[in-house]
matplotlib code that plots the C-alpha trace (Angstrom):
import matplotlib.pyplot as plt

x = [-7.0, -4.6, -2.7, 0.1, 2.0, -0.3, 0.0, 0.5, -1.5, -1.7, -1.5, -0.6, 0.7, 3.9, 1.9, 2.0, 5.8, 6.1, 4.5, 6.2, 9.8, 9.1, 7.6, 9.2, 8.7, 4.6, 5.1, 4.4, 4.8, 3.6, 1.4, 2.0, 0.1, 0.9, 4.3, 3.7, 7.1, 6.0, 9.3, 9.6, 9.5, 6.2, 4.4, 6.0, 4.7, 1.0, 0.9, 2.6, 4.0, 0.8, -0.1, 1.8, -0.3, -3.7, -3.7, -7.3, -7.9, -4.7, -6.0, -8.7, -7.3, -5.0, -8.3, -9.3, -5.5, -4.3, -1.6, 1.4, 0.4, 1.0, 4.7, 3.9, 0.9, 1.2, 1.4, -1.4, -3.8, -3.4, -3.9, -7.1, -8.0, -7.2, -8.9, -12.5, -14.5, -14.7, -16.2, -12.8, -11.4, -13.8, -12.4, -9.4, -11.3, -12.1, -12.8, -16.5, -16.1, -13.6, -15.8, -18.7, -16.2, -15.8, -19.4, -20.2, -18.4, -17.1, -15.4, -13.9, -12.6, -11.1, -9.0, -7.9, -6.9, -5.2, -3.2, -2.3, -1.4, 1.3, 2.8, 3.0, 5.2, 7.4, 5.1, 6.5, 9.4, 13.1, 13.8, 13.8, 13.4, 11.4, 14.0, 17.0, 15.2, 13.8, 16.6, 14.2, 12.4, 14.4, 14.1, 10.2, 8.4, 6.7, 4.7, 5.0, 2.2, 2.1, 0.0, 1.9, -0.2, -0.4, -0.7, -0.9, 1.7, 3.9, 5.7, 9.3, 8.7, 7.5, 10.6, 13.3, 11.4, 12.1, 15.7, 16.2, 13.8, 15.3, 13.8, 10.2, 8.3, 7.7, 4.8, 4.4, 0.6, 0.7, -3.0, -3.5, -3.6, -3.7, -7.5, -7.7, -10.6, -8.9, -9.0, -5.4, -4.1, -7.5, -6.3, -2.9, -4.0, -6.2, -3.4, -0.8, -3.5, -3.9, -0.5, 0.5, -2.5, -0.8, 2.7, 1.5, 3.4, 0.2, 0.0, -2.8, -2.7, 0.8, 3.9, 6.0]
y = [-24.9, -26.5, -23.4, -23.7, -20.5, -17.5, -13.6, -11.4, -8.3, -5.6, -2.4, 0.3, -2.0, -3.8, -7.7, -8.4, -7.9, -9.9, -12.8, -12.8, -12.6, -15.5, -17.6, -16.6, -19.9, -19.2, -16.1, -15.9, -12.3, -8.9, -6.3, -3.7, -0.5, 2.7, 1.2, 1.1, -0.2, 0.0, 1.7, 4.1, 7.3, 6.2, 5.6, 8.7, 10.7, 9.0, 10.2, 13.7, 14.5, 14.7, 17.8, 19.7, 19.0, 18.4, 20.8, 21.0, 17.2, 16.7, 19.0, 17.2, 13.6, 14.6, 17.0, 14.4, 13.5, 15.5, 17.9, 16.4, 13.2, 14.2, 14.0, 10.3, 9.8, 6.5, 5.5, 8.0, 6.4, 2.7, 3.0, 4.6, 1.9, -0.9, 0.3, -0.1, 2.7, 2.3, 5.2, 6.8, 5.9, 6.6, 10.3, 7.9, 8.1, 12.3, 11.5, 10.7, 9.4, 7.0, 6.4, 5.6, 2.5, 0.8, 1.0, 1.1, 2.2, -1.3, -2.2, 1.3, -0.1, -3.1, -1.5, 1.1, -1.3, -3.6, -1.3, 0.4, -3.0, -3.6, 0.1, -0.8, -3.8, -2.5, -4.7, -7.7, -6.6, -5.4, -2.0, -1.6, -5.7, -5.3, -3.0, -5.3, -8.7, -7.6, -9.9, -12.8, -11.6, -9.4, -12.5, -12.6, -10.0, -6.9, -3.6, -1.1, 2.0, 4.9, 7.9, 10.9, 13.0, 10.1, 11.6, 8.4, 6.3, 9.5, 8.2, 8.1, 4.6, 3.7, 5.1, 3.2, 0.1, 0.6, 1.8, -1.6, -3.8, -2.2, -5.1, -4.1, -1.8, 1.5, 3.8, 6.9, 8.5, 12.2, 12.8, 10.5, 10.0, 6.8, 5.0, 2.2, 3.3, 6.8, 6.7, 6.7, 4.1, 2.1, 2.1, 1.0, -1.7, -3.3, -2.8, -4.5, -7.5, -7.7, -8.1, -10.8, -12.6, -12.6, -13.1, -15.8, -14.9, -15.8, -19.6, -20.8, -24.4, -25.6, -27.3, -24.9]
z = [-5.0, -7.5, -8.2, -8.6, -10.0, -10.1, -11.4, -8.2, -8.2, -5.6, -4.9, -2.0, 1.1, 0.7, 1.2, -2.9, -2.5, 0.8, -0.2, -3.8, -2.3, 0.4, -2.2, -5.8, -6.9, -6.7, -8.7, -12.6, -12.7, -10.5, -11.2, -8.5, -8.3, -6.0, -3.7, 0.4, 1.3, 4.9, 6.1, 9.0, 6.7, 4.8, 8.1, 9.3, 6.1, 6.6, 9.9, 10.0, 6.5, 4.4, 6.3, 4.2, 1.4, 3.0, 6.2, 6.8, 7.0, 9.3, 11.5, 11.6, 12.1, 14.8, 16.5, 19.6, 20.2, 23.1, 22.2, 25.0, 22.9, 19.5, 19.2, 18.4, 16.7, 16.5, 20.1, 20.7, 17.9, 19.0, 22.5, 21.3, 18.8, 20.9, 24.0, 25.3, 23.4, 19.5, 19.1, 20.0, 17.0, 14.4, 13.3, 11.8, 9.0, 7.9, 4.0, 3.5, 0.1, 1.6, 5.0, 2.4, 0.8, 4.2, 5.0, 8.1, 11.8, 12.6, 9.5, 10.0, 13.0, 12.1, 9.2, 11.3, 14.0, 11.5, 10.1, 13.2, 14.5, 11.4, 12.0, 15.7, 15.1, 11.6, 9.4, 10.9, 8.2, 8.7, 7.4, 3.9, 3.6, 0.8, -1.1, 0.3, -1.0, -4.6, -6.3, -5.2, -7.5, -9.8, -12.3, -12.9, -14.8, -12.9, -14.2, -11.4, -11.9, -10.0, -9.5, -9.8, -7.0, -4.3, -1.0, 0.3, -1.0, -2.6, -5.7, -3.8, -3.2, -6.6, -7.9, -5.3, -6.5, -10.0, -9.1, -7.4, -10.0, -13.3, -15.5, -14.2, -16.3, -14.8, -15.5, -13.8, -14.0, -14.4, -14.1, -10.9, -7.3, -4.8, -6.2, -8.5, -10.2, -11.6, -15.5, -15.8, -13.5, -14.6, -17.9, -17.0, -14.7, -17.4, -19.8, -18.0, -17.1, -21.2, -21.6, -19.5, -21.3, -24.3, -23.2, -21.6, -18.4, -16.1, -15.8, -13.5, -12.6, -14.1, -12.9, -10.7]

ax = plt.figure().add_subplot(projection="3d")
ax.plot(x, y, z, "-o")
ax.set_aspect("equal")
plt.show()
């Protein structure tokens, strides 16, 4: 496509990060929203942890998963994904505003199965890589925003990003969760798109 340096903007899973520290020389800048650093104690917390905090809907994720097979969820949920029934599988999803995004059972399916494939295999990452490698990157400009509430991606992450990325600006949204689309990471997201405009820090299409 001609691009050559481009503004990297993502947000929950740790690919925005990934791809910026195997190919710095790509990167203009990062806007990053709501950190996944797809280390054994997030996946651990998606699966088990956030029961503490949402109970009822635990209780029903884990419901068709035999109770000798729930000391690891994982294992138990991607035999299930990957075997012959897709209809197995489809209680991986127990939020029907979030069921209503993918659209319909089979997309459900595929994301579920993708992402159980990454856990599966440790994101195709070392342990912490994407905390251990951040001085690839450490020289480019970042905004980090974070939902204060995220049950999904809790803010832990967020923070040992900023702790290791000190130059990055860090924003911390009191009034928010995991979604884009909340008011106050909205606002943030847009903010920090305005001001790489006028820095000038995205560059589409120049010399690397």
């Amino acid at each position: 496509m001609g691009i050559e340096r481009w503004l990297v903007f993502g947000g929950s899973w740790g690919s925005a990060l990934a791809y910026g520290q195997a190919h710095p020389e790509r990167c203009s800048g990062f806007i990053l929203r709501d950190i996944f650093l797809c280390t054994k104690p997030e996946i651990d917390w998606f699966l088990n942890g956030v029961k503490w905090f949402l109970p009822e809907e635990h209780a029903r994720f884990v419901a068709d998963i035999p109770q000798a097979d729930r000391g690891d969820l994982l294992q138990a949920f991607g035999r299930r994904l990957f075997g012959d029934d897709p209809a197995a599988s489809l209680h991986l999803l127990p939020h029907p505003e979030v069921a209503d995004q993918f659209g319909s059972d089979a997309v459900a399916l595929v994301v579920g199965r993708l992402e159980s494939h990454y856990f599966l295999h440790d994101s195709f990452l070392t342990e912490d890589q994407l905390i251990h490698n951040v001085g690839r990157i450490a020289h480019l400009p970042g905004v980090i925003i974070q939902g204060r509430y995220d049950a999904v991606c809790p803010a832990l992450s967020a923070w040992r990003l900023h702790r290791a990325w000190p130059q990055a600006n860090f924003q911390m949204i009191e009034d928010a969760g995991h979604a884009a689309f909340e008011p106050g990471i909205a606002k943030a997201l847009v903010a920090a798109c305005e001001q790489f405009k006028r820095t000038g820090a995205l560059s589409l299409g120049d010399a690397a």
